[in-house]
N, C-alpha and C positions, 0 to 999 in steps of 0.2 A: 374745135371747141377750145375756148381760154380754160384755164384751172384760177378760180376762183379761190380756195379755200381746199386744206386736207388738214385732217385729222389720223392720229394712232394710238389706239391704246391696247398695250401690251401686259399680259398677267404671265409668271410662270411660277409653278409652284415647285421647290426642292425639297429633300429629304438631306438632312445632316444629324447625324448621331439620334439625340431624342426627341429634335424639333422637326416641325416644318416649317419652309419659309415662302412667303405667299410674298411677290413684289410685282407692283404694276406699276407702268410708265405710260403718262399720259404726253406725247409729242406734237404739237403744231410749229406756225410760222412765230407764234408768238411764246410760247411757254413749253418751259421742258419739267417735270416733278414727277417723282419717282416715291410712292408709298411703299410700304416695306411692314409685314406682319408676319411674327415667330409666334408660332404655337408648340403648347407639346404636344408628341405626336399620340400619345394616351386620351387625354382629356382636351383636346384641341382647347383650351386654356391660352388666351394671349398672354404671354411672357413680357412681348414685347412689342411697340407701334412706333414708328416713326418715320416722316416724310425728309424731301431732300428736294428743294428746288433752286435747280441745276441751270432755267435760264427764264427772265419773264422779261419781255421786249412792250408788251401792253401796256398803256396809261393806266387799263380799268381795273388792272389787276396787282397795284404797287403794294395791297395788302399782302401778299406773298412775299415775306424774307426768304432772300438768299440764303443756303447754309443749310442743314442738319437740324431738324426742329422732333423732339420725343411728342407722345400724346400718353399722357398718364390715365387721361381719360377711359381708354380703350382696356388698359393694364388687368387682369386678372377675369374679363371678360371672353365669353365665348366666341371662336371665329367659326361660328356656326350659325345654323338657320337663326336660332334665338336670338345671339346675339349682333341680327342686323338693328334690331330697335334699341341698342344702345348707342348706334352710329347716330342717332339724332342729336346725341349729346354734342355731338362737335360743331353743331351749328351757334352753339356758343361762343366759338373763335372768329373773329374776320373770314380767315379763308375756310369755316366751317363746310362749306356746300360743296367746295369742290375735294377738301380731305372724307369727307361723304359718301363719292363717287368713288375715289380710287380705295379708299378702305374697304366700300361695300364690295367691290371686283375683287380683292385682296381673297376674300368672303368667299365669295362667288368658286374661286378658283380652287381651295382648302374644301371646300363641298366636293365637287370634281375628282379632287386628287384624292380623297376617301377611298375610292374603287381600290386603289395599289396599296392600301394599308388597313383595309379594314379588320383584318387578324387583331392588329396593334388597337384598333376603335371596339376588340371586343367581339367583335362577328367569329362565328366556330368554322363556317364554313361560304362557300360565297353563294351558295342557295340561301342561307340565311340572311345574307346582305339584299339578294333579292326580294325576299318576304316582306324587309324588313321595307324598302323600297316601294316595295307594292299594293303597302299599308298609305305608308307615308302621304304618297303619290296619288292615290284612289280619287281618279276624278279632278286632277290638281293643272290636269294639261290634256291637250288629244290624243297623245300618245296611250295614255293610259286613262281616258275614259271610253278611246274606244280603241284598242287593243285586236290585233288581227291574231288571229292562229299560228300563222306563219312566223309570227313577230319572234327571234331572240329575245332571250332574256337578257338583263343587262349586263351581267358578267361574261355572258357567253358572245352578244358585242362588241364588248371594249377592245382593243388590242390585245392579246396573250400574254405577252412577256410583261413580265412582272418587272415593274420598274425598279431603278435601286435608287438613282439620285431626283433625275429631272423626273419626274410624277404628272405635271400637266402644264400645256401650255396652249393660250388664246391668245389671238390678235384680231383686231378689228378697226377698220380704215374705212373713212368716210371724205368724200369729194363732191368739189359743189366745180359743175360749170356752167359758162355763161353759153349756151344751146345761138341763141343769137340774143338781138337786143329784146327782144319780149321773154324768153324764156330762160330757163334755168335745169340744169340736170345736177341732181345728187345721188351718187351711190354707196352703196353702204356692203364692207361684206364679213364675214365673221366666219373663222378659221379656228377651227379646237382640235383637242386630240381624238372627239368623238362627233365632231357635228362640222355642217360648212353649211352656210347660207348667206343668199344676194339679195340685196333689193338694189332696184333703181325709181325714183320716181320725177318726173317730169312736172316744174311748177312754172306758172307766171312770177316772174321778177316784180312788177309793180302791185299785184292782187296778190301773191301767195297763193291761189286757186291752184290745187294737182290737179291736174288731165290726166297723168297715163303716171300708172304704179303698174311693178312689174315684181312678184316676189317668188323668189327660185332656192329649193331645199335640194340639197346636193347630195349632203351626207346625214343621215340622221340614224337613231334608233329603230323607229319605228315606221310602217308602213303611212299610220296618219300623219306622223309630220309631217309629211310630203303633200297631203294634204290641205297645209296650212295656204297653199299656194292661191287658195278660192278667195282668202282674205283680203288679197291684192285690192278688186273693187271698191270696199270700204274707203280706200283713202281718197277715192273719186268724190273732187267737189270741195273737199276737207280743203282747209287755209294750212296751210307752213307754218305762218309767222302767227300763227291763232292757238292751234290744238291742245290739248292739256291733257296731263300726266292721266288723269281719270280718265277722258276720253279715248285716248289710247290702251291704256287697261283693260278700260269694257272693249273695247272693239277686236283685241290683239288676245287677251290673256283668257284666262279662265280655261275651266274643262275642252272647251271646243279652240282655243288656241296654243299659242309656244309661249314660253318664258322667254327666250333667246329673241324669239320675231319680237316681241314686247318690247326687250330693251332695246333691240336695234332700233325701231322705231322713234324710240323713247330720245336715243342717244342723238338723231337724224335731225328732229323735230326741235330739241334743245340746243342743238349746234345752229342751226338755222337764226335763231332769236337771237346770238350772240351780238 
């Protein structure tokens, strides 16, 4: 098979002194940018936001200056659940949509990294982080609307050691080939400090029509993420070049699906368009 197309995007989150630093790198054939979010580590308060695009080879994308660009937009904002719907404001800017993406990952990853500092967020103990989790969560993914007996708790999950610098780290890599001249393969896989999940799906090159989705949970939490796997079918029939952010939502998220399958999908279906 030809390699068409790959994509990577990469989050890791640090601990220094009294911040955390949430930095994600978005890499292809055509553009290299690197977002960059300090919170303090008390009030996950952004201090700080600012992107750096390091290489853009694209015609479609000459809105992206070279260089070291701040976002004051973001400045005294939460890098928390809350405050993803201030990340709307950036759609204000040219390259708005895609400082969007890697701020909301930036986001994404400062949630994640919570687990190794939540003493510092206020939690007495990490039962209480669990509670606090368990409230949160109720019903917000499969994991936790239907919750097995067996299931760990999330503290008692994570990894043990209590991290001191590097706190969390995700990558996720997406590849398109050309299967022969009618068809197409895209794979998708997403690597964390607490999860790993594959999809592959198989589309027509001229219709965009999937035939064959394939979605495989590796490493997870819970006993029903593994479950997600029944979802696979859904994408049967579905267009590539068609699909939408809502339609993926209902069919991927909710109580009965993954947040992670969501965006992978999300991320898959959006790269395709480009």
């Amino acid at each position: 098979m030809k390699t068409i197309y790959q994509e990577n995007i990469v989050n890791t989150v640090e601990h220094k002194n009294k911040n955390l630093i949430s930095k994600t790198t978005l890499l292809n054939r055509d553009l290299e940018i690197t977002a960059t979010m300090i919170v303090d580590i008390y009030s996950f308060q952004i201090q700080e936001a600012f992107w750096e695009t390091l290489k853009v080879d694209s015609g479609s994308m000459t809105f992206l200056r070279p260089g070291i660009h701040k976002s004051k937009l973001l400045e005294g904002e939460m890098g928390y659940i809350a405050g993803k719907k201030k990340l709307n404001d950036l759609l204000k800017l040219p390259e708005g949509e895609i400082l969007k993406y890697l701020f909301g990952q930036c986001i994404n990853g400062l949630i994640q990294s919570e687990t190794y500092v939540y003493q510092e967020r206020g939690f007495r103990t990490k039962e209480e982080y669990n509670a606090y989790w368990d409230l949160a969560e109720e019903n917000g993914c499969r994991m936790y609307s239907r919750p097995d007996k067996m299931d760990l708790k999330w503290m008692d999950y994570v990894p043990p050691l209590m991290r001191k610098i590097n706190l969390f780290n995700r990558m996720k890599n997406y590849r398109v080939y050309e299967k022969n001249k009618e068809f197409c393969v895209m794979t998708g896989s997403f690597s964390d400090s607490f999860h790993e999940i594959n999809v592959d799906i198989i589309f027509s090159q001229s219709s965009g029509n999937i035939v064959t989705a394939n979605i495989e949970f590796c490493r997870a939490p819970g006993k029903a993420c593994f479950e997600n796997a029944i979802h696979s079918n859904k994408l049967l029939g579905e267009n590539m070049y068609q699909v939408e952010k809502k339609q993926v939502v209902s069919l991927f998220g909710g109580a009965e699906g993954c947040y992670h399958l969501t965006e992978m999908i999300l991320d898959m279906t959006n790269l395709i368009k480009r």
